[in-house]
C-alpha positions as CSV (number, residue, x, y, z in Angstrom):
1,X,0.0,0.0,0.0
2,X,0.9,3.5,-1.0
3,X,1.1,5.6,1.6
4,X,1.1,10.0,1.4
5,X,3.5,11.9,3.8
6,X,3.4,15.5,4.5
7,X,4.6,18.2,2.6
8,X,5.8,21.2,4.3
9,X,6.9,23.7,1.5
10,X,7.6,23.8,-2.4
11,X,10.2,26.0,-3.4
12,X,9.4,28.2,-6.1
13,X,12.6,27.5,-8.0
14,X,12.2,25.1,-10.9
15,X,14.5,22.1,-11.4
16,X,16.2,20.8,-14.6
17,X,14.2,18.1,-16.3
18,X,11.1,17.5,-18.8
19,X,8.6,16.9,-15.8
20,X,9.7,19.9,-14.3
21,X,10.4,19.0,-10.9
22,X,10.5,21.7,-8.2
23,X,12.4,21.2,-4.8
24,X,10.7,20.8,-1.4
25,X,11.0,19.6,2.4
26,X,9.2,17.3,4.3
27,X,8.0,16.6,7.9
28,X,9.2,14.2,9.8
29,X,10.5,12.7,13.5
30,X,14.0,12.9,14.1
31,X,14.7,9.4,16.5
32,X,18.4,9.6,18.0
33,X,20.2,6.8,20.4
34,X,19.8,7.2,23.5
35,X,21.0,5.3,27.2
36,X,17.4,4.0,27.3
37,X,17.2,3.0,23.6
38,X,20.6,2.7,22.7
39,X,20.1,0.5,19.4
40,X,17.1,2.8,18.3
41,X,18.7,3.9,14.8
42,X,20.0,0.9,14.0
43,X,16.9,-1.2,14.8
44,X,14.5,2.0,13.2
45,X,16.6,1.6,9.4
46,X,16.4,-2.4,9.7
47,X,13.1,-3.2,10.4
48,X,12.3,-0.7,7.6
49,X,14.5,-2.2,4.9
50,X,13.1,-5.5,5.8
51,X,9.5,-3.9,5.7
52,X,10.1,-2.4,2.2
53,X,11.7,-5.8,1.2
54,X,8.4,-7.9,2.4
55,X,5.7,-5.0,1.5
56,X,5.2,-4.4,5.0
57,X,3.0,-1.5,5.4
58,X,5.2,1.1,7.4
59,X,5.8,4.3,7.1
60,X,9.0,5.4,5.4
61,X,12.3,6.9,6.8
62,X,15.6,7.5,6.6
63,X,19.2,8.0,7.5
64,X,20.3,11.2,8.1
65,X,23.5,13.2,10.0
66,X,23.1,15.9,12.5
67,X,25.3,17.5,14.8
68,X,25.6,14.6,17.4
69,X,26.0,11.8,14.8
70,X,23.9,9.7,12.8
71,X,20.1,9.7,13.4
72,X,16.6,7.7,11.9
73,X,14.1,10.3,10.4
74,X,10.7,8.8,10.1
75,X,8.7,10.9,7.6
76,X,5.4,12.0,8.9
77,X,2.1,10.5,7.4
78,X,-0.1,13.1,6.3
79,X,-2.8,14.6,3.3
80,X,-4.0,18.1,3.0
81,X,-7.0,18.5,5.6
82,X,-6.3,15.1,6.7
83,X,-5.9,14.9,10.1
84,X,-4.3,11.6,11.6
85,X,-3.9,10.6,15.5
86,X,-2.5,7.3,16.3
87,X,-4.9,4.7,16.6
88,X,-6.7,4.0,19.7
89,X,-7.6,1.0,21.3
90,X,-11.7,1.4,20.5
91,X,-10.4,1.2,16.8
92,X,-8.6,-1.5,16.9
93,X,-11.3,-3.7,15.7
94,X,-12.6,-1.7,12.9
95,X,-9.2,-0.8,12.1
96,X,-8.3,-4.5,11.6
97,X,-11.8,-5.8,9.4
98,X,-11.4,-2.5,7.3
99,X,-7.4,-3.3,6.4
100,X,-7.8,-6.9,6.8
101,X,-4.7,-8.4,5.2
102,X,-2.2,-5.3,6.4
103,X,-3.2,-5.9,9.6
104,X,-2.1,-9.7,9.7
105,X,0.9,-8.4,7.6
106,X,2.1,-6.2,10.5
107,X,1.2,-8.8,12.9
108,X,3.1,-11.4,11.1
109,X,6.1,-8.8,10.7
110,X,6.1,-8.0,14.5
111,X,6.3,-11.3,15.2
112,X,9.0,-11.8,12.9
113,X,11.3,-8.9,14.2
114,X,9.9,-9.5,18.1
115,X,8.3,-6.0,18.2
116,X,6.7,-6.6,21.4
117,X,5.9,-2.6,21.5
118,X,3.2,-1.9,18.3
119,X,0.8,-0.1,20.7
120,X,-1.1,2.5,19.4
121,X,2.0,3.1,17.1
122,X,-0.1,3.0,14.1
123,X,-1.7,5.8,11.1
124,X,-4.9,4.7,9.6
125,X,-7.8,6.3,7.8
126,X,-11.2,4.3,8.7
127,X,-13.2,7.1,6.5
128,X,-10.8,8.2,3.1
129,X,-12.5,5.2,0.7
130,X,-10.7,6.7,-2.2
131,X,-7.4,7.2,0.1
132,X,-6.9,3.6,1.8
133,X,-4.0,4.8,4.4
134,X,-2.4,2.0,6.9
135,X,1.0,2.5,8.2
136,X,3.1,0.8,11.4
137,X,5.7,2.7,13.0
138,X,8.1,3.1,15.4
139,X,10.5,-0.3,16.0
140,X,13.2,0.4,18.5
141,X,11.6,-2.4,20.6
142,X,12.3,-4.9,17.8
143,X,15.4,-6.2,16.8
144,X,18.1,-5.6,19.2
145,X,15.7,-4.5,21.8
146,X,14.3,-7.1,22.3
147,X,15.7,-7.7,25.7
148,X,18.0,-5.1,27.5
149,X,21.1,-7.0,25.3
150,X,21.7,-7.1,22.1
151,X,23.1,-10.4,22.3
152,X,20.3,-11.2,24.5
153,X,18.1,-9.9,22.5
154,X,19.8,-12.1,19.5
155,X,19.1,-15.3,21.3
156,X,15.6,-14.7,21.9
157,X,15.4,-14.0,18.4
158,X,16.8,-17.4,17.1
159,X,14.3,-19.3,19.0
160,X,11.2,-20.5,18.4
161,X,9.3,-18.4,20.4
162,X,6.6,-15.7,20.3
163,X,8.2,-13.0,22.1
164,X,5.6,-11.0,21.2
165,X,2.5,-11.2,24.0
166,X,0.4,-8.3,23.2
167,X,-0.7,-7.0,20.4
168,X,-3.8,-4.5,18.8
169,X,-4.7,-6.7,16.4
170,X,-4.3,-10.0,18.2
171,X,-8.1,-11.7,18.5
172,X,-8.5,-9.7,14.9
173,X,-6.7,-11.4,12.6
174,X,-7.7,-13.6,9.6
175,X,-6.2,-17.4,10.0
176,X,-5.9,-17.1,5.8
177,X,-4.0,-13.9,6.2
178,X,-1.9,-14.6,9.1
179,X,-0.9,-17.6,7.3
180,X,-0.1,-16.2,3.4
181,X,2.3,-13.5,5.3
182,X,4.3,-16.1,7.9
183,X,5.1,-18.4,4.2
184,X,5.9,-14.7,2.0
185,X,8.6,-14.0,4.8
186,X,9.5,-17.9,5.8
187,X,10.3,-18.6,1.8
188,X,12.7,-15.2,1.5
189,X,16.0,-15.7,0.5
190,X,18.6,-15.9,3.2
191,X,20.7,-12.9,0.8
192,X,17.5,-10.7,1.3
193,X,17.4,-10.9,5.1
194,X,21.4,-10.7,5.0
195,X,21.4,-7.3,3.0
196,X,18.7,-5.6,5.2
197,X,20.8,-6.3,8.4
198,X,24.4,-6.0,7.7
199,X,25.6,-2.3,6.4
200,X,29.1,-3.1,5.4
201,X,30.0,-1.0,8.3
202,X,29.6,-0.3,11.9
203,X,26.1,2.3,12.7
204,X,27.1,4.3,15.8
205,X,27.9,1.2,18.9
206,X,26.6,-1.6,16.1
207,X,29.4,-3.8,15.2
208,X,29.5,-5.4,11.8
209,X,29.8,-8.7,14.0
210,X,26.5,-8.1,16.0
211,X,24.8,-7.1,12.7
212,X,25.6,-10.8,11.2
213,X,24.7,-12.6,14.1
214,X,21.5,-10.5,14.0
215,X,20.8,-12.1,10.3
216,X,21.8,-15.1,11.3
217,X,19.0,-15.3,13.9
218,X,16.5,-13.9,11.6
219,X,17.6,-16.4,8.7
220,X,16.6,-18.9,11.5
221,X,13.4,-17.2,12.6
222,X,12.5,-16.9,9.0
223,X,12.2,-20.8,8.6
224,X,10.0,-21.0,11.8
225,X,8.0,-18.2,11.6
226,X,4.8,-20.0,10.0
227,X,5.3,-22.6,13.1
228,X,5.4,-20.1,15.8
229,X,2.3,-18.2,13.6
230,X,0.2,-21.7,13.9
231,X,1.2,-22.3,17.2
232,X,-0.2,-20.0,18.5
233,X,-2.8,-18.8,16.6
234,X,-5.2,-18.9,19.0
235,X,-4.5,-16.1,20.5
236,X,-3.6,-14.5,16.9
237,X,-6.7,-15.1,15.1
238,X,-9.9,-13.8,15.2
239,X,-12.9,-16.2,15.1
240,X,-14.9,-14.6,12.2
């Protein structure tokens, strides 16, 4: 799914080019390391890259340098008059029966990446018909946050477990859907997953080593992920 983000000026200056392109700037949330979420950028650009790779529906971002190092910019959602608020629990429901299959996709995708944090970290549109809008964000609980260790948090990842225990859309979700998403991401390529996760260099305090042992893991949870999705599907699934 497509998704719009906010524009907050055109220049008036014309570029080069047949389609006559101008320049402009965009909105969006500047997410830095921190002592409380010290793997935040590096989590933030993987989980998108393995979003983009899956068609995930998540909003978009990207790398960027400011004075105090590298940071993750997450470009805001947004369309003229449009106003979005992240989605509350009373809409979790209707959010998940009106965008049936991207809810099971980000389901599926937490799972994968053991985002145990989706909250209310979500931008939908339950009344644009002719502007379908569903995007996740936010993932510095996934990844390497998973527990307060990365190489914690590696292990966890490796196994077959859950990790994830709450969720907005679990009790919502279509078996069919839940399903077609775990076997997209469990039949990937082991390159794909590698190519996401390891940047050919080190990202602030993550090591090139700790970014192959996190594809490692993955490239095992990968070939599990439809097993940990039926296992516990009970809890996943909604009985509609």
């Amino acid at each position: 799914m497509s998704a719009n983000y906010k524009i907050r000026s055109i220049r008036k200056k014309s570029l080069p080019g047949v389609t006559a392109p101008v320049a402009c700037s965009l909105d969006a949330i500047l997410k830095f390391d921190s002592a409380e979420s010290p793997y935040c950028v590096y989590s933030e650009l993987v989980a998108l890259r393995l979003a983009q790779t899956f068609h995930i529906p998540v909003a978009s971002g990207v790398l960027t340098m400011t004075g105090s190092g590298e940071a993750y910019a997450s470009i805001e959602l947004g369309s003229p008059g449009l106003r979005l608020p992240d989605l509350s629990p009373p809409q979790y429901a209707n959010a998940a029966s009106h965008y049936a299959e991207e809810a099971a996709a980000l389901v599926v995708f937490d799972i994968f990446i053991g985002n145990w944090d989706r909250g209310s970290n979500i931008k939908t549109s339950l009344v644009t018909s002719h502007l379908p809008i569903f995007q996740g964000f936010d993932h510095e609980h996934g990844l390497l946050a998973v527990e307060s260790e990365p190489l914690k948090s590696i292990e966890r990842l490796a196994r077959q477990e859950l990790i994830v225990q709450n969720h907005p859309f679990f009790g919502h979700i279509s078996h069919t859907f839940a399903t077609k998403w775990a076997e997209r991401i469990s039949q990937s390529q082991d390159e794909m997953i590698r190519e996401c996760c390891e940047l050919k260099r080190p990202l602030r305090t993550v090591t090139t080593d700790m970014q192959a042992n996190l594809a490692n893991a993955l490239c095992m949870r990968k070939q599990v992920l439809p097993r940990i999705i039926s296992d516990n599907m009970k809890i996943i699934r909604s009985w509609r």
